[in-house]
C-alpha positions, 0 to 999 in steps of 0.5 A: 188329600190335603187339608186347608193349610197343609195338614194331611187330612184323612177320611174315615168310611162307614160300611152299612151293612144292617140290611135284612136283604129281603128281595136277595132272598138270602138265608143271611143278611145281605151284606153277608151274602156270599160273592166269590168266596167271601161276603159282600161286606168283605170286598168293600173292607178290602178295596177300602184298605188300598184306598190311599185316603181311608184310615179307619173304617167303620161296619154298621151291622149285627157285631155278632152275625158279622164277626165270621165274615170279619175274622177272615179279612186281610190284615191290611183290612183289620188293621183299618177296622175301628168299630162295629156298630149295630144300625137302626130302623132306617138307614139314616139311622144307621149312618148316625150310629156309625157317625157318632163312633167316627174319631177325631181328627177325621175330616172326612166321613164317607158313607158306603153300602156294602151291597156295592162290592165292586167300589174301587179304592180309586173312587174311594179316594176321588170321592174323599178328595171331592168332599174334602175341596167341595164340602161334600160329594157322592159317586153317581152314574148319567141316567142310560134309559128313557123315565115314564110316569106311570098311574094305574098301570097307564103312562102318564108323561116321559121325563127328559132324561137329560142331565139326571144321575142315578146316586150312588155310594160311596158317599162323603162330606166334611164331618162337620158339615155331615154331623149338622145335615144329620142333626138337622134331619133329627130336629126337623123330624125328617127321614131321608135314603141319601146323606146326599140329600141330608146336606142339601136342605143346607143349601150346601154343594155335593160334588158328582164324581163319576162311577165306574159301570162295575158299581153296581148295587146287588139288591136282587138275585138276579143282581148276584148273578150278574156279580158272580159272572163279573168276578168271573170274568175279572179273575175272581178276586181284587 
């Protein structure tokens, strides 16, 4: 990862991690929902730290409520820790919170939930690399089941479903043009789910790159089950 001219340029990720988790049914927030032995949080702060492009990295949480989780990271993931940042009332919100702690000299900001544990260092890098040559880009998944519109309990259409992505994080763009989609977005008084989406009402590109099956969003407690079977499966830990 190179930045035009041959610098290296480096990335720096913030982790949102300021949901209350309601439909996980948790005692706890959802990030700090147990998966294996550690928080949810804690398995992207690890992968985080063998990703060859991430130098920094930011949490986007209660500092209290997420300091038990914090202390027992690797020294790897500590060392990479900058910050933690409380969010705010949308998810929006919260990037720009984090956002507005993100140093200097950063070319790169990915954007990544920590409800999405099994994000790989590898696409953490491809995801940088792509927003470094392309100005911005997102993990994403090809859409796998037929859509129906539905009204009063009736379907209404089906929608082709050829060349639709499920969007994914991490995310990432050139910080520059990630503080203008957000500044935009104040201005404007507009409130969107995806930073994604935030930098096409610029007009400019986001490149897809491809995720793993594994990169899946724990938002259920069925989910969590699903995640407990897989870490299961791979030997229970990176």
């Amino acid at each position: 990862m190179s930045a035009p001219g041959g610098d290296d340029a480096f990335a720096v990720c913030l982790v949102l991690a300021y949901g209350r988790g309601e439909r996980l049914g948790a005692a706890v927030p959802k990030a700090l929902t147990e998966l294996g032995g550690r928080a949810l949080l804690v398995w992207s702060l690890e992968a985080l730290a063998l990703a060859r492009h991430v130098r920094g990295t930011i949490v986007v949480a209660d500092p209290a409520a997420a300091a038990p989780a914090l202390a027992g990271l690797s020294s790897a993931a500590r060392a990479r820790l900058l910050d933690v940042v409380p969010g705010g009332a949308t998810r929006q919100r919260s990037c720009a919170a984090g956002l507005a702690r993100v140093p200097a000299g950063a070319e790169v900001v990915l954007v990544h939930d920590a409800a999405r544990p099994f994000a790989t260092a590898a696409l953490f890098d491809a995801v940088a690399d792509a927003a470094l040559e392309h100005g911005a880009a997102l993990a994403a998944a090809p859409l796998a089941d037929t859509l129906k519109r539905v009204a009063d309990g009736e379907v209404t259409e089906t929608l082709p479903r050829d060349g639709l992505w499920q969007a994914q994080t991490p995310q990432g763009a050139r910080t520059a043009l990630l503080r203008e989609a957000h500044a935009a977005a104040l201005r404007d008084g507009v409130t969107l789910t995806d930073d994604m989406a935030l930098i096409e009402r610029l007009g400019a590109r986001v490149e897809v790159v491809p995720a793993p099956g594994s990169n899946r969003k724990i938002t259920t407690p069925e989910d969590l089950a699903w995640a407990e079977a897989w870490t299961h499966a791979q030997g229970a830990g990176r």
